[in-house]
C-alpha positions as CSV (number, residue, x, y, z in Angstrom):
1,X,87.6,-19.0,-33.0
2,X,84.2,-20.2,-34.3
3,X,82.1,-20.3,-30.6
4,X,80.5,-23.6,-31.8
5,X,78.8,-23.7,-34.7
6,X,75.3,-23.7,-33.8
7,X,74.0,-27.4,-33.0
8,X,73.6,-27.8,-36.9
9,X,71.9,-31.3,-36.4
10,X,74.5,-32.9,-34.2
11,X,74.0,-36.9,-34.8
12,X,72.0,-36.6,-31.6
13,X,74.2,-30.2,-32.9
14,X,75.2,-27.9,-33.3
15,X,75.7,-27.9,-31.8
16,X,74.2,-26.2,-31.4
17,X,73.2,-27.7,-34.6
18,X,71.1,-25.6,-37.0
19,X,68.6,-27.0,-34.9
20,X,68.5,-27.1,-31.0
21,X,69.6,-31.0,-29.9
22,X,67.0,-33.3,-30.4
23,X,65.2,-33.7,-26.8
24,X,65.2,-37.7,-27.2
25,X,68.9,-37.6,-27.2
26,X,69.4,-34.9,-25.3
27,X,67.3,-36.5,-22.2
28,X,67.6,-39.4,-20.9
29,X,65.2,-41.1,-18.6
30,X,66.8,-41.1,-15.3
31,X,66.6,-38.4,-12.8
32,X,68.4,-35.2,-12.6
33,X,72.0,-35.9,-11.1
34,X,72.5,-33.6,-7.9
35,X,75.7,-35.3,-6.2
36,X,75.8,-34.1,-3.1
37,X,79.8,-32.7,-3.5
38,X,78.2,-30.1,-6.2
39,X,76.0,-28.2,-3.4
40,X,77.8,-25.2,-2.8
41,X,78.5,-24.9,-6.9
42,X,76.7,-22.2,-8.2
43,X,78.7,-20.2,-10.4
44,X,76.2,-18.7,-13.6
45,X,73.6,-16.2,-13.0
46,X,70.7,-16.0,-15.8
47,X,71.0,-12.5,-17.9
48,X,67.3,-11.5,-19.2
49,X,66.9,-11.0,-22.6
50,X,63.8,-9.5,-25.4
51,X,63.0,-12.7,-26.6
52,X,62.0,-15.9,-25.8
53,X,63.8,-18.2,-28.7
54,X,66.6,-20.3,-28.9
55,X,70.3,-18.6,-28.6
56,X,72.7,-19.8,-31.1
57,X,75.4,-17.4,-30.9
58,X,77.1,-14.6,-29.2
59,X,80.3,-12.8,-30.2
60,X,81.9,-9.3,-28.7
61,X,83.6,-6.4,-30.3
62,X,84.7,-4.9,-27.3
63,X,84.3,-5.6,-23.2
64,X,80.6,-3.7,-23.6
65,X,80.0,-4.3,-26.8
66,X,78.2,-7.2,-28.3
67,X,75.3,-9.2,-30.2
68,X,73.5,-12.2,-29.8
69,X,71.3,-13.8,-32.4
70,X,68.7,-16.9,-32.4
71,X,65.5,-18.2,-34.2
72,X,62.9,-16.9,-35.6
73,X,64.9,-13.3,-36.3
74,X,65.8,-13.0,-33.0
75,X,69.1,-10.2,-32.9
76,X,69.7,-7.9,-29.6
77,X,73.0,-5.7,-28.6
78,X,74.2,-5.1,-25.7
79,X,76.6,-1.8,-24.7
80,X,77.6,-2.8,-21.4
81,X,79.2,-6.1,-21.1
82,X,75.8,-7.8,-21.3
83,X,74.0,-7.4,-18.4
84,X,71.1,-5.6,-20.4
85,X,70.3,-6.1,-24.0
86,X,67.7,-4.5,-26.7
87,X,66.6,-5.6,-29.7
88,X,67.7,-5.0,-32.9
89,X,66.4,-5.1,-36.6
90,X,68.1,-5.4,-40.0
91,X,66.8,-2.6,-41.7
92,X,67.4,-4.3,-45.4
93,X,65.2,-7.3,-44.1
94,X,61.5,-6.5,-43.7
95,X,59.8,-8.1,-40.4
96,X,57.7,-10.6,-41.6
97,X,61.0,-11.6,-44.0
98,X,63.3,-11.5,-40.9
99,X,61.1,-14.0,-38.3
100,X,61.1,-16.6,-40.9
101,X,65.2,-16.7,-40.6
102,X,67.1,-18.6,-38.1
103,X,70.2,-16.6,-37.0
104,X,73.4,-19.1,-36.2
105,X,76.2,-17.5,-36.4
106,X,77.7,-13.6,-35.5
107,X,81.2,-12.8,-35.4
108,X,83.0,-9.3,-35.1
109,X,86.7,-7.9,-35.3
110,X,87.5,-4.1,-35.1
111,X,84.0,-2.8,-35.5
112,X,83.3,-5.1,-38.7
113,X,80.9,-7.8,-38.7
114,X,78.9,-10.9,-39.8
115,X,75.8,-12.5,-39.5
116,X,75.0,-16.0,-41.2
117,X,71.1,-16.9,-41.1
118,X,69.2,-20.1,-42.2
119,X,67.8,-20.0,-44.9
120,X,71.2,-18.6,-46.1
121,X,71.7,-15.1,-45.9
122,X,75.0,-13.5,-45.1
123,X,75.0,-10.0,-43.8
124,X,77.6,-7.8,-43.1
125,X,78.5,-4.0,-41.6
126,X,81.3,-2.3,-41.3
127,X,80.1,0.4,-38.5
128,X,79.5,-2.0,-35.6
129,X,76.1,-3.0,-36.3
130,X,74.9,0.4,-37.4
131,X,73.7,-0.3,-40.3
132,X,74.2,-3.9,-42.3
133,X,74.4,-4.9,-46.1
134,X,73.2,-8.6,-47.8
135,X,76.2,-10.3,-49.2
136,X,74.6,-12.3,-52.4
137,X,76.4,-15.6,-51.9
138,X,76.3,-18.4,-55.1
139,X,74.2,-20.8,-55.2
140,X,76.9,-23.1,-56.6
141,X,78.8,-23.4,-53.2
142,X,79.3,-27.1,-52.4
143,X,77.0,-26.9,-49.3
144,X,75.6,-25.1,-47.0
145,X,77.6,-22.1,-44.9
146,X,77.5,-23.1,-41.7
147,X,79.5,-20.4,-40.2
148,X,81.6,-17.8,-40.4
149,X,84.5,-15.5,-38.7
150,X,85.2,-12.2,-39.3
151,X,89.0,-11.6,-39.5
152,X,90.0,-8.2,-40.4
153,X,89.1,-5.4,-42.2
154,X,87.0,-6.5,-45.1
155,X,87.9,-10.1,-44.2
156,X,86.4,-13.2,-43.2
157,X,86.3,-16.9,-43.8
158,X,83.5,-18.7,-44.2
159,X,82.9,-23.1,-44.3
160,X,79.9,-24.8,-45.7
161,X,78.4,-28.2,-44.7
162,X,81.0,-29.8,-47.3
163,X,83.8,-28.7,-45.4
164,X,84.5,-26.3,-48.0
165,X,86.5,-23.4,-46.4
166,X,86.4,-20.0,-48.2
167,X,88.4,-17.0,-47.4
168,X,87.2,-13.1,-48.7
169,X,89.5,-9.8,-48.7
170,X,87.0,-7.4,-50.2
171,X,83.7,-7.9,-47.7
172,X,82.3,-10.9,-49.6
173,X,82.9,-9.7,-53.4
174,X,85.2,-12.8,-53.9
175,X,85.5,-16.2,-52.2
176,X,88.9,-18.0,-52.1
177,X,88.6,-22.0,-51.8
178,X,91.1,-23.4,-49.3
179,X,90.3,-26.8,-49.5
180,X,91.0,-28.7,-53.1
181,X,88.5,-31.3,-52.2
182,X,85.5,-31.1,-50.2
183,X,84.4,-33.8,-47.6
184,X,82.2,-35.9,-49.6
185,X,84.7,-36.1,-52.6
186,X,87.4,-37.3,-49.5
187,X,84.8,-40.1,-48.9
188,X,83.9,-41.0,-52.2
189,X,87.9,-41.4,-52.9
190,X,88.8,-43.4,-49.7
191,X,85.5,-45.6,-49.9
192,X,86.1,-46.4,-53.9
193,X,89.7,-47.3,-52.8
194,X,89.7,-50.5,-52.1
195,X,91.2,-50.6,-48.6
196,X,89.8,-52.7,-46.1
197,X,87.6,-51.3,-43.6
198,X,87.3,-48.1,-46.2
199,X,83.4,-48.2,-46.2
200,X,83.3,-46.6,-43.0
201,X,83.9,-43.6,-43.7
202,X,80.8,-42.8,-45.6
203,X,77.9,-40.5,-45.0
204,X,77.1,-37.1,-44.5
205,X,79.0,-34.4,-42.1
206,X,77.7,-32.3,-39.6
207,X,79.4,-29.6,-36.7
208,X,82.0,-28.3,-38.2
209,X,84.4,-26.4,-36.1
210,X,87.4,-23.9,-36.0
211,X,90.1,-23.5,-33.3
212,X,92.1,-20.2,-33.2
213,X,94.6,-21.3,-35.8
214,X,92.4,-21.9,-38.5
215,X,92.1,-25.9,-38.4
216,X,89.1,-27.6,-38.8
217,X,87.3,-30.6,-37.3
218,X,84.3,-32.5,-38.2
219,X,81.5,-35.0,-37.1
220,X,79.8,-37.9,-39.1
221,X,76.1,-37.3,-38.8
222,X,76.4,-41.1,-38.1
223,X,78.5,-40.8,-35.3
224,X,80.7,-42.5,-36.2
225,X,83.9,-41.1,-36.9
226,X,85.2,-37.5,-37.2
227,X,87.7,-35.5,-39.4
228,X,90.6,-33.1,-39.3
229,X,92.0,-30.1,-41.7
230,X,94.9,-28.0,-41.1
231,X,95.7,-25.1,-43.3
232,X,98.1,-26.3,-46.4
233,X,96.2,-29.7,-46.8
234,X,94.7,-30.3,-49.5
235,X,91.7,-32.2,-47.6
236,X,90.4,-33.3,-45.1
237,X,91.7,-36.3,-42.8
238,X,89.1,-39.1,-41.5
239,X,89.4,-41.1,-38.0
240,X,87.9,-43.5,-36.3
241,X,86.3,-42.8,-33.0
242,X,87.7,-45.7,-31.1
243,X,84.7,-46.5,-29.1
244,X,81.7,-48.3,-30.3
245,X,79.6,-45.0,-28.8
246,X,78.4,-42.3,-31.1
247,X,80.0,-38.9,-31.1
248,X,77.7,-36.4,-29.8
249,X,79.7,-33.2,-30.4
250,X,83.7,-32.4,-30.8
251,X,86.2,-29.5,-30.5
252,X,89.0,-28.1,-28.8
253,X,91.3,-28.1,-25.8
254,X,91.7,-24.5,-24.9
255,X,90.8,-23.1,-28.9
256,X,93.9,-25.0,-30.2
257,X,94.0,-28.7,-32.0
258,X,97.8,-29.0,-30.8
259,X,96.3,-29.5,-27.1
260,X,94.2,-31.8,-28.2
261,X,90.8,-32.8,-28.9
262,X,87.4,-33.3,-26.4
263,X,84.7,-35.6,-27.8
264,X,81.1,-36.5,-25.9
265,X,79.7,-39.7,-26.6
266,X,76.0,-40.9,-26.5
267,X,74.7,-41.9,-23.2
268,X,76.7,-38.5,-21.1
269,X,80.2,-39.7,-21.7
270,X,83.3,-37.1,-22.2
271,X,86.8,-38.0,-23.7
272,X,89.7,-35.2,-23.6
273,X,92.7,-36.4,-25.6
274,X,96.1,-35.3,-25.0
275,X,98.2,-32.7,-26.1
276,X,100.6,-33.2,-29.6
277,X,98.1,-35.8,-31.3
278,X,99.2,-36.8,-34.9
279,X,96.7,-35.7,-37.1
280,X,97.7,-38.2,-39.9
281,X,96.6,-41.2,-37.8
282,X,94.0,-43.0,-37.8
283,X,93.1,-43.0,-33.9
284,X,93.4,-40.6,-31.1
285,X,94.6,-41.6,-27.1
286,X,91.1,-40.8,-25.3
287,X,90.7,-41.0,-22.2
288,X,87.6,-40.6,-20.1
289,X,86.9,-37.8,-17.6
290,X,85.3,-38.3,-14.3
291,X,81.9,-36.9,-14.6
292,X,78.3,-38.0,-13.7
293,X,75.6,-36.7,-16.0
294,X,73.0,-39.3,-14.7
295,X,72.9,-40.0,-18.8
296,X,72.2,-36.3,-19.6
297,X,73.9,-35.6,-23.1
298,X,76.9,-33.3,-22.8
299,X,76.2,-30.7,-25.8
300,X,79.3,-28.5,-25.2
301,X,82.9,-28.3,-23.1
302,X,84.8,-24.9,-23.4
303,X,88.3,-24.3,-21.2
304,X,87.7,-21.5,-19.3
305,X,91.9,-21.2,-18.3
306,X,93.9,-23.7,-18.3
307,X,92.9,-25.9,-15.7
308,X,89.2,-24.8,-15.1
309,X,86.9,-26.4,-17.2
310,X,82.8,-26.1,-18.5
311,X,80.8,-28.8,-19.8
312,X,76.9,-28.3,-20.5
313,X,74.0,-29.9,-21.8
314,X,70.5,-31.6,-21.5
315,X,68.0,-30.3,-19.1
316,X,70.3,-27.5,-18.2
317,X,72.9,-29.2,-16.3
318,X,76.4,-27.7,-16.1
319,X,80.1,-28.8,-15.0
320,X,82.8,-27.8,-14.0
321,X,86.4,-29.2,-13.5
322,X,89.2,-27.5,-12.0
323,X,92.1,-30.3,-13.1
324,X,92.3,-29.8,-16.8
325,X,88.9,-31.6,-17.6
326,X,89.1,-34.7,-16.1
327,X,86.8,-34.5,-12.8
328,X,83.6,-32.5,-13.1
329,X,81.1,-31.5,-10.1
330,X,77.5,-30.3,-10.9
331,X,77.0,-26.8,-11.0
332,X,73.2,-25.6,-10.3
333,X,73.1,-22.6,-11.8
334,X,70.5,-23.1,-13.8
335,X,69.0,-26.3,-12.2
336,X,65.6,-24.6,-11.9
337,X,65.3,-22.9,-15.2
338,X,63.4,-25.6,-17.9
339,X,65.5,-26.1,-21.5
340,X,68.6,-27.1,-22.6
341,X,71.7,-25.4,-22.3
342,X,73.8,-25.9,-25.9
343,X,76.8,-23.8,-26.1
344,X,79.4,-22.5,-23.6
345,X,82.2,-19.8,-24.6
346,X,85.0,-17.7,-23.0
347,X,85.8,-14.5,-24.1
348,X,89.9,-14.3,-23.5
349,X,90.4,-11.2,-25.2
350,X,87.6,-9.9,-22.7
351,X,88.5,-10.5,-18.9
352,X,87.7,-14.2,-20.0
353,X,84.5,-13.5,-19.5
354,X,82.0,-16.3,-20.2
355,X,78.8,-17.0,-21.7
356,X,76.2,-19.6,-21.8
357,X,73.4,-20.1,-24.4
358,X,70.0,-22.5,-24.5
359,X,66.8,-22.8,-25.6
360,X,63.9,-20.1,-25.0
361,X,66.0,-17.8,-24.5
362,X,68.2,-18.8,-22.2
363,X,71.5,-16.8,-21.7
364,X,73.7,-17.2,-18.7
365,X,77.0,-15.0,-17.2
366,X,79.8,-16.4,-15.3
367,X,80.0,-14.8,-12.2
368,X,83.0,-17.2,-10.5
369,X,82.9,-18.9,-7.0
370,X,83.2,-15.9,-5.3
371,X,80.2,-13.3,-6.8
């Protein structure tokens, strides 16, 4: 599935937004939380790696083989599982061209791959990396691309910041829409409508995400409410939050939308929802987990199994829960490295291995309780 897409201005992002969280959400003003129960939690060791920018994104092709991109050009490869990495160049991209673009997104299948910068570029090989090609992409799209997942030979699908999804067979020659209507025509329909209460869902949309089956979910940039798409709809779905909080970030209970959904609000809250939600409603059953971030915004929650859980965010603080997400203990793996921590993934198809990704270059390994 997508990792995350990169904090692309989260209301508070991106998740990993297209920008690392804003540090005035992302930190509150009370103290580091250090409960006392977390002590003997330390679970992540720190990986070094040849540079010193924010990581947006890492994606495997293989148990050793893999990539990792960030800011300012930043693109290194590892060959054995990730414990060392080297930098890499694009060879079609010239250096002084290639700092001033911000790497988000880079997903591989079978040896073929993708890399999505900002300012848009789209680049793609189909020797693992060896060499790469520029995919021209029109400047007609409704939005954005804000990510993309490489699917199969000379395959991939791609959304923008409009929630348009597009699908390609022939590496990027062609783009097939899969969405009739993108998010702000939704809005501008349901708003016009008449219906009471109808104004709300207005504004602009950020953090848009994919589970494993290919549906969709994505996040006001006002917080205030989210939306769904499943493939065969012809768009997207809106629904409210139910709290009076703003969202901070959104996704999935163990990569699929059919166990449910996880939501953090402003102020270090998490929600996990159940499994079998109706999609076509207009409100989801929340409930709150057990977990005390002192405040700290919660920036991302990945299922590592399906009972152990990872929740990261603001001044490097990490979670864990071993009942299905809802009690968390602090972790200190990286309680004495400075930054901000904004994506966590599990590799499944890898061991399970796991990654975590922040700010100057921050990129951590799970190791497990017992390393």
């Amino acid at each position: 599935m997508f990792s995350h897409l990169p904090p692309s201005s989260l209301p508070f992002q991106a998740p990993m937004p297209s920008s690392p969280l804003a540090a005035s959400s992302l930190l509150a003003t009370s103290s580091l939380p250090l409960p006392a129960s977390a002590a003997a939690t330390k679970q992540w060791t720190q990986i070094k790696v040849p540079f010193a920018d924010t990581v947006y994104d890492i994606d495997f092709d293989s148990p050793t083989h893999g990539y990792i991109v960030g800011a300012r050009g930043s693109f290194a490869e590892t060959n054995d599982g990730g414990n060392t990495w080297e930098p890499r160049s694009f060879s079609n991209l010239d250096a002084e061209e290639e700092i001033t673009y911000r790497f988000q997104v880079v997903s591989f299948k079978d040896g073929e791959g993708w890399v999505l910068g900002k300012p848009t570029l789209l680049l793609h090989t189909k020797d693992a990396g060896k060499s790469w090609e520029r995919i021209p992409l029109s400047p007609k799209l409704p939005g954005e691309p804000t990510s993309i997942l490489a699917t199969g030979s000379n395959s991939a699908e791609m959304i923008t910041s409009s929630g348009a999804v597009y699908t390609t067979t022939n590496a990027g020659r062609n783009w097939k829409a899969q969405v009739k209507e993108t998010i702000d025509a939704t809005l501008n329909r349901i708003s016009s409508s008449g219906v009471s209460g109808a104004s709300y869902f207005t504004g602009s949309i950020v953090n848009e995400q994919r589970d494993d089956s290919g549906s969709y979910l994505a996040v006001s940039s006002r917080g205030n409410f989210f939306l769904t798409w499943e493939p065969g709809q012809d768009f997207w779905i809106p629904h409210n939050r139910g709290t009076p909080r703003r969202i901070q970030n959104m996704g999935f209970v163990r990569g699929d939308i059919k166990n449910g959904l996880w939501m953090t609000l402003n102020g270090g809250k998490l929600l996990v929802s159940g499994a079998g939600v109706d999609l076509n409603s207009e409100e989801f059953p929340f409930q709150e987990a057990n977990i005390k971030t002192g405040g700290y915004g919660i920036t991302d929650v990945a299922w590592r199994d399906d009972n152990e859980v990872w929740a990261v965010g603001g001044s490097n603080t990490m979670y864990v829960s071993k009942d299905n997400g809802k009690n968390f203990v602090f972790d200190k793996s990286a309680n004495d490295i400075p930054g901000n921590l904004y994506n966590v993934k599990f590799f499944r198809e890898f061991g399970n291995m796991g990654w975590a990704l922040g700010s100057s270059g921050l990129l951590l390994k799970y190791v497990g309780e017992n390393a």
